[in-house]
N, C-alpha and C positions, 0 to 999 in steps of 0.2 A: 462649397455650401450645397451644392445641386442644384436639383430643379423647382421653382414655386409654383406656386398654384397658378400663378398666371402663366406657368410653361418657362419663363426665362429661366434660361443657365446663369446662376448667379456663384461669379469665384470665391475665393476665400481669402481672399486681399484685395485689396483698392488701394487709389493713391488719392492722395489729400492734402490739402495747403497748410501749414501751420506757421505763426507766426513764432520767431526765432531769438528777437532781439528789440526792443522798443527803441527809438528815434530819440523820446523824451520834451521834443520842445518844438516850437514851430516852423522850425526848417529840418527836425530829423527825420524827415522823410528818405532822405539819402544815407542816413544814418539805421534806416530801422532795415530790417531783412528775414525774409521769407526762404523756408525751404516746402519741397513735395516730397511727403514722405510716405512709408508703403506698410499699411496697417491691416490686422481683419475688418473685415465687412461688419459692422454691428447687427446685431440676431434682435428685432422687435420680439416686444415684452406684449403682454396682456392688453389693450388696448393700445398697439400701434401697430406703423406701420411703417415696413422697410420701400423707399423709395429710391428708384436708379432714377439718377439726378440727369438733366437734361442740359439745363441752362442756371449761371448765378450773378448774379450783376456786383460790381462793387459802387455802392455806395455810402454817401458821405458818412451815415453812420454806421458804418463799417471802420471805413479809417480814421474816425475820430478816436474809435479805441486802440489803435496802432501805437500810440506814438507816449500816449499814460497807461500806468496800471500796476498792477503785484506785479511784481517781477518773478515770484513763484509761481505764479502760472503759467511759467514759459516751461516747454513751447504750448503754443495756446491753437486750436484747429480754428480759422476764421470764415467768416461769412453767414450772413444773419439770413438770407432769403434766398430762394431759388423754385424751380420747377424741375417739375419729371413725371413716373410712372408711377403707380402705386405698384409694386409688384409681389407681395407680402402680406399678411396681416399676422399679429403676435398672436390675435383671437380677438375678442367682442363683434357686437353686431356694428358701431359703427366704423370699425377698422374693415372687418369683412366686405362691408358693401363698399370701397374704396377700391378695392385689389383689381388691378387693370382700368384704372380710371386715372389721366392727366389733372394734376394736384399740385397747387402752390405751396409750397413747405415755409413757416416760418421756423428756421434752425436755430437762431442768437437766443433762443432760451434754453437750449437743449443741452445740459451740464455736458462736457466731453466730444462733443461735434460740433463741425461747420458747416455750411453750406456748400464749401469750395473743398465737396468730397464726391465722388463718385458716385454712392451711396449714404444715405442718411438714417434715421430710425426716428420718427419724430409722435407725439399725441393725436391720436385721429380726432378728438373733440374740441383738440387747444390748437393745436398748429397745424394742420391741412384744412385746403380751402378749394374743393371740386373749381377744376377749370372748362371754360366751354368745352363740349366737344369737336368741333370746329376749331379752335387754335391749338397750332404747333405746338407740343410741350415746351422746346427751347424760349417763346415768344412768352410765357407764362412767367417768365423768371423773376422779371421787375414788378410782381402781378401787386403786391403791397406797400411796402416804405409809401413808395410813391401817390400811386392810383389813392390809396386809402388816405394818406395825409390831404391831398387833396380834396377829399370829398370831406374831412372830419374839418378843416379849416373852412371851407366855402359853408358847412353846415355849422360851425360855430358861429361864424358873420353874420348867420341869417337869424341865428336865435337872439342876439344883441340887438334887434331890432333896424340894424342901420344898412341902406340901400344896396351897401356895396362894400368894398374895403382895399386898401393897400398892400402889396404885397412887395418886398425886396427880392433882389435877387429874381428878379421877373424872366428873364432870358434859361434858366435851369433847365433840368428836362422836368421839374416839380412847376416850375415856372409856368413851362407852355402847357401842361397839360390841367391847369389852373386855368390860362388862357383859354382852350379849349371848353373846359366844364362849363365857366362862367358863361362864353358864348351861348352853349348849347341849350343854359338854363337862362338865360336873358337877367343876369345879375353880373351889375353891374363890378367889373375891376381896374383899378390902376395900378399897373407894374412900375416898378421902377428896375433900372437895369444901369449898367456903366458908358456901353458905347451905341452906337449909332447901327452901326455892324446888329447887333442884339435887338434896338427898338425895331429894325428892321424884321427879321426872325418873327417878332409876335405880332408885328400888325401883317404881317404874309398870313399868318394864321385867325387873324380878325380883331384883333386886338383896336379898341376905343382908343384909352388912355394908356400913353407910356411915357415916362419921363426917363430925359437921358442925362445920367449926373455927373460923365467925364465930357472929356473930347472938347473944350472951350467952356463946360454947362455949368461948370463947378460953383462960377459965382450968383449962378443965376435958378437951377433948380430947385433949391428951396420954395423961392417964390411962387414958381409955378405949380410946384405940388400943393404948397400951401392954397391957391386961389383954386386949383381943382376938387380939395379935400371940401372947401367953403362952400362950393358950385356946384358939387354933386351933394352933399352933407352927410360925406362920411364922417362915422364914428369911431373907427377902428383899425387895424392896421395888424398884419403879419409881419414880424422881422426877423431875418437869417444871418446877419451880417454878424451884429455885434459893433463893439467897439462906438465911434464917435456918432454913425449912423443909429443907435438906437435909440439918445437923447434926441437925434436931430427930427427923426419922425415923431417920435413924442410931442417934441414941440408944437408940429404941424397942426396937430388931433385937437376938434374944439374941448372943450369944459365935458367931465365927464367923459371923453374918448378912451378907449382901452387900446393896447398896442400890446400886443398877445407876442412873445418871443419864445422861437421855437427850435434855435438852430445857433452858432456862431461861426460862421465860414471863416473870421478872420484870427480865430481862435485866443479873440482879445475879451477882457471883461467888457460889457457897456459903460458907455462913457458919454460925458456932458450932459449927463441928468439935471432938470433943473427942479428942486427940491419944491419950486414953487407951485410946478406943474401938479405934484401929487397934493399938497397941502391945500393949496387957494382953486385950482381950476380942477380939483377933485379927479385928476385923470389916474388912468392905472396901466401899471404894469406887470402881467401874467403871462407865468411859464405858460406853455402849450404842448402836451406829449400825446402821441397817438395813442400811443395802448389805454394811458387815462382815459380819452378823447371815449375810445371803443368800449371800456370797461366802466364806467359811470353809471349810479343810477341800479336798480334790480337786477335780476337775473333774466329777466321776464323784458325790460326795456331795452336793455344789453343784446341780449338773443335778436332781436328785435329792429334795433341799428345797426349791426353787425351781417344780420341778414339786407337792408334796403343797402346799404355800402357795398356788398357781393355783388346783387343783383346791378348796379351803379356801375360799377366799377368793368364788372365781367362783358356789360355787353357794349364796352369802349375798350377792349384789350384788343381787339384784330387789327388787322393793319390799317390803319391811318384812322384808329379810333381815338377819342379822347386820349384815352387809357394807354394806348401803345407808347411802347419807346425803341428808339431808333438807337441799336449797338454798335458797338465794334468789336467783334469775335476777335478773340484771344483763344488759347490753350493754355492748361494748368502750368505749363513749364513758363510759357512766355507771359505769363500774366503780370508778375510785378515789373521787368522792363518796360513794359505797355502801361500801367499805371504809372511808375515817376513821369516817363512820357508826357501823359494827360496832366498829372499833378504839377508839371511845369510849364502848364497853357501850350503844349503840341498841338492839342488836339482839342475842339471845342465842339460843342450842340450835339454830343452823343457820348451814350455812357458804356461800360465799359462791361462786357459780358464773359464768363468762361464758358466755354461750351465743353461738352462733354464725351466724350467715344466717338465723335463723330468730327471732318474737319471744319475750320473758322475760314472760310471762304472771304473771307471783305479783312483779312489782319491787315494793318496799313502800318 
């Protein structure tokens, strides 16, 4: 391809993850399979920009599309988010002022590319997000799923009116940097998490309230969350889980309590709803999706949220800010043996990054 305007020697092939074969069910994980395959560099169009990718995290909503979907879309290039270099513009002026400027990519809208490419081509006005100057490009990579749900769920809680709110799946890397916000903003949160090992993890990081619902607690955490939801007067509640956990916090939430579902870790329908809850104690149950979360509302109030969430978000991204997350460098080759890994609980309290031209220094 030659040379860009920012100087980089840019080749005329890259290599790229694609996904090969879906799984299909909740344990096809071992069933589903990834190859790196060796494509052209995509050429930015009229308002974009070609980015030499740095760092791309796998997360959950990454692999949740692994495993369902058209099966004519195989092979499919995956990974929804990443960091890098701007080094290209197609043209426009908001592509031009990027070029040579550290940028979060969101890729999972970009018909024909992933994240988990060398190279990307994405919209300068829709999907790049200026990163400080000061942090690493590779450090940028988790810069939204994450950072950004956090801030759109702690900011939904607060527009409900209610002190504080519940969160599952408390121990995550969404979890502790939840932890973290909440702290920083003196709003108030209770995690809920599975073992003692995890409640540990967030009260290290300043965590008030945690409820631990394995390890002996099974018959007994209900209660306790119930009497702290009472005691603080929560109204509302974040859940990830799914399955028998979604009825069961429901239950907790007084008259009128909302319990906003955003996620299904257990890849189960919710279960043990009690009909009564929505009908007589007028309680509700609402999807929660980021991009709605971001996208709601004018163009003018949009611009607007989207900008105070940057600004949020970006000056907790360096190291040991809210915002940061703590990896484990992979390489494109070794990246799926390193994720079943982790997807068979190897590995915990760190998520899982490919890095890019450069070596994975900490691969374990």
């Amino acid at each position: 391809m030659g040379n860009t305007p920012s100087g980089e020697q840019v080749p005329k092939t890259m290599k790229r993850i694609v996904l090969t074969v879906r799984g299909g069910d909740k344990d096809g994980m071992a069933n589903t399979k990834v190859e790196v395959q060796e494509v052209d560099v995509p050429i930015p169009r009229n308002g974009e920009i070609l980015v030499k990718m740095a760092g791309a995290p796998v997360n959950p909503s990454d692999y949740g599309a692994w495993l369902r979907g058209n099966p004519e879309d195989l092979p499919l290039p995956i990974g929804n988010e990443g960091s890098g270099v701007c080094i290209a513009s197609g043209g426009g002026m908001a592509a031009n002022r990027l070029v040579g400027k550290k940028v979060g990519v969101i890729v999972g809208p970009v018909k024909g590319q992933g994240a988990y490419s060398e190279y990307v081509t994405v919209k300068a006005m829709e999907h790049a997000f200026l990163l400080p100057d000061n942090l690493p490009a590779e450090d940028g990579a988790s810069f939204f799923v994450n950072p950004y749900t956090a801030v759109g769920i702690v900011e939904t809680a607060k527009a409900t009116g209610s002190p504080g709110f519940v969160h599952t799946a408390g121990a995550s890397q969404l979890g502790q940097m939840m932890t973290k916000l909440c702290k920083k903003q003196g709003y108030t949160l209770v995690s809920v998490v599975r073992r003692e090992a995890q409640a540990k993890i967030l009260k290290d990081l300043g965590a008030d309230h945690v409820i631990v619902t394995g390890e002996g607690n099974e018959d007994k955490w209900e209660a306790e969350l119930g009497a702290l939801i009472k005691e603080l007067k929560l109204t509302c509640a974040f859940e990830c889980i799914s399955g028998d956990t979604t009825g069961k916090i429901l239950s907790l939430l007084p008259k009128k309590g909302t319990l906003y579902f955003y996620g299904a870790l257990t890849l189960s329908p919710p279960g043990k709803i009690d009909p009564m809850d929505l009908i007589y104690f007028a309680k509700k149950l609402e999807g929660w999706l980021l991009t709605r979360w971001l996208m709601r509302g004018n163009i003018v109030t949009m611009l607007r949220r989207i900008s105070a969430a940057s600004a949020t978000v970006n000056e907790g991204l360096g190291e040991g800010g809210w915002s940061s997350t703590q990896f484990v460098d992979t390489t494109m080759e070794d990246m799926w043996p390193k994720f079943v890994e982790m997807w068979n609980g190897q590995v915990t309290n760190t998520k899982l990054r490919i890095r890019f031209d450069s070596p994975a220094p900490n691969v374990v």
